[in-house]
matplotlib code that plots the C-alpha trace (Angstrom):
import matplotlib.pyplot as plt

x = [0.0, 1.6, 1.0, 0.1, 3.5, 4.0, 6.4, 7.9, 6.5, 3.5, 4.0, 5.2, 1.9, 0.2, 1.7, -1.5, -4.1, -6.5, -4.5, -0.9, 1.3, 4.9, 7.7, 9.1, 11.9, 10.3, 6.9, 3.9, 1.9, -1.3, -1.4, -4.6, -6.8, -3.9, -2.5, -5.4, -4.4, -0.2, 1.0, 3.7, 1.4, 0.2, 3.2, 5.1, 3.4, 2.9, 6.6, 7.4, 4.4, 5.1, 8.6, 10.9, 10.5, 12.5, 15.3, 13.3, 10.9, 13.9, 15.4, 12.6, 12.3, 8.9, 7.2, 6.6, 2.9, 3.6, 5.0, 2.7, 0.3, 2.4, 1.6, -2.0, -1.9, 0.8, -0.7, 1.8, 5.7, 8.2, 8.1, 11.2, 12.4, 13.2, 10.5, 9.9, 11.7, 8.9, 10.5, 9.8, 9.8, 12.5, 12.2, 14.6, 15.8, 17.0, 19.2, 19.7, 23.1, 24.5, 25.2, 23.1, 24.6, 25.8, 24.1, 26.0, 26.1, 24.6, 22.1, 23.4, 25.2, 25.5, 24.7, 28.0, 30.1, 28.0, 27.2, 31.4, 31.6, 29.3, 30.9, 34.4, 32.7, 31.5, 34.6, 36.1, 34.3, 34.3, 38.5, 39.0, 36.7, 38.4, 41.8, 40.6, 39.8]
y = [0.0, 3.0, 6.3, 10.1, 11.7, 15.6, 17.9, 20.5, 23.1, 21.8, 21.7, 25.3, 26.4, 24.9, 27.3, 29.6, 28.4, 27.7, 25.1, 23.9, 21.1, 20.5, 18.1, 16.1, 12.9, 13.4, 13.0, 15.3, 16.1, 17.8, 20.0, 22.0, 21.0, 20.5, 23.9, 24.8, 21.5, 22.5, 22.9, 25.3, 27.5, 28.3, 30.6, 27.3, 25.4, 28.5, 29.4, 25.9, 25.8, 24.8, 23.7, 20.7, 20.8, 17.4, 20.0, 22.0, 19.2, 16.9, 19.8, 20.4, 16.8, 15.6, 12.8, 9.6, 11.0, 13.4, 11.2, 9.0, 11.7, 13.4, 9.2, 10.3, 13.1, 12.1, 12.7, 11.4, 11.6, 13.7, 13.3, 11.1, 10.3, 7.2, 4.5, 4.7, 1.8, 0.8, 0.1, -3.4, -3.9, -5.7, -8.6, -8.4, -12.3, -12.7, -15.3, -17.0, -17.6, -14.9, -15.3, -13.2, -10.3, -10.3, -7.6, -5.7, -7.0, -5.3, -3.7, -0.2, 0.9, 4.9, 5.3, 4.0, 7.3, 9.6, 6.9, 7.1, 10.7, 11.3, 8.3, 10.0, 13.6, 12.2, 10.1, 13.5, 15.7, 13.3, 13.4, 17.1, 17.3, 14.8, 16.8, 20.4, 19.4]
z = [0.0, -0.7, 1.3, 0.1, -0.6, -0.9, -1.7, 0.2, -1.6, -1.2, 2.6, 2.6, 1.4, 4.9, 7.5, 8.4, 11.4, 9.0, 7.4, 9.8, 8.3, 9.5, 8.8, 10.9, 10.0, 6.3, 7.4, 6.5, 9.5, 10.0, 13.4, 12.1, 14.7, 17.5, 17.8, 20.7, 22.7, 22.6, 25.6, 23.7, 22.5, 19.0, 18.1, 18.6, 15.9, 13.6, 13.6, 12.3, 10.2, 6.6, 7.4, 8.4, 12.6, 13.1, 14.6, 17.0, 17.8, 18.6, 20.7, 22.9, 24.6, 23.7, 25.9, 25.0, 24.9, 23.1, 20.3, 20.3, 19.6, 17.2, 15.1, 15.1, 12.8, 10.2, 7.0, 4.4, 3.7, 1.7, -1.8, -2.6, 0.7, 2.0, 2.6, 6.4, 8.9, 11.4, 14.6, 15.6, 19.4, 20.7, 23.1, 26.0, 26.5, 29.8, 31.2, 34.6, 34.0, 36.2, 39.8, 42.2, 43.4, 46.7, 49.3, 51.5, 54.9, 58.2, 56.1, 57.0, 53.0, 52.6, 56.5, 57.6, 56.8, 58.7, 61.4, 61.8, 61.7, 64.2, 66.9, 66.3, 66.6, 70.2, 71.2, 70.2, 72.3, 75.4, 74.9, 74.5, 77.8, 79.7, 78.5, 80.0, 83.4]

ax = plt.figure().add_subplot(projection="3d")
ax.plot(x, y, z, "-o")
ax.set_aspect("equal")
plt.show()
């Protein structure tokens, strides 16, 4: 089956309000009806409206969410650019092989420095006293 495909000048035409398209990895996306719910704001959007956003967009940080989201109003693809790789999910095989790791024992880990400081901060202070009398 193969998908709508645009150019960019096509693209370019689509940066109003009434009509918002942006590219992103070579991928035609319609955010028309999604620049009210952006948490950045419309200006956001508008200022990348027409154009390739893959910079900005992979700049910012997006969620997981927002991805996802982002999957929901792809449109179409770049006119002669490459044919999209769909990630396949990985399986994470895991083996028994390994030996347990060993806990620490006494339970105590990170507390043990200050737990010292303090008993040599008292032994200290009972020494120095014993000293001025």
């Amino acid at each position: 089956m193969s998908e709508k495909t645009y150019t960019r000048q096509e693209v370019a035409k689509h940066c109003s309000l009434d009509s918002l398209w942006i590219i992103y990895n070579d991928d035609v996306f319609d955010v028309t009806n999604f620049v009210v719910e952006h948490p950045g704001g419309e200006e956001v959007l508008k200022g990348n409206g027409g154009k390739d956003a893959t910079q900005e967009f992979d700049d910012v940080g997006h969620s997981a969410s927002a991805i996802a989201k982002m999957q929901s109003l792809r449109i179409g693809r770049i006119e002669g650019a490459k044919p999209r790789e769909e990630k396949k999910k990985e399986i994470k095989k895991t083996t028994t092989t390994s030996a347990p790791k060993q806990q620490e024992s006494g339970g105590l880990g990170l507390l043990k420095i200050p737990l010292i400081i303090i008993v040599l901060a008292v032994v200290a202070y009972f020494f120095m006293g014993d000293q001025q009398q």
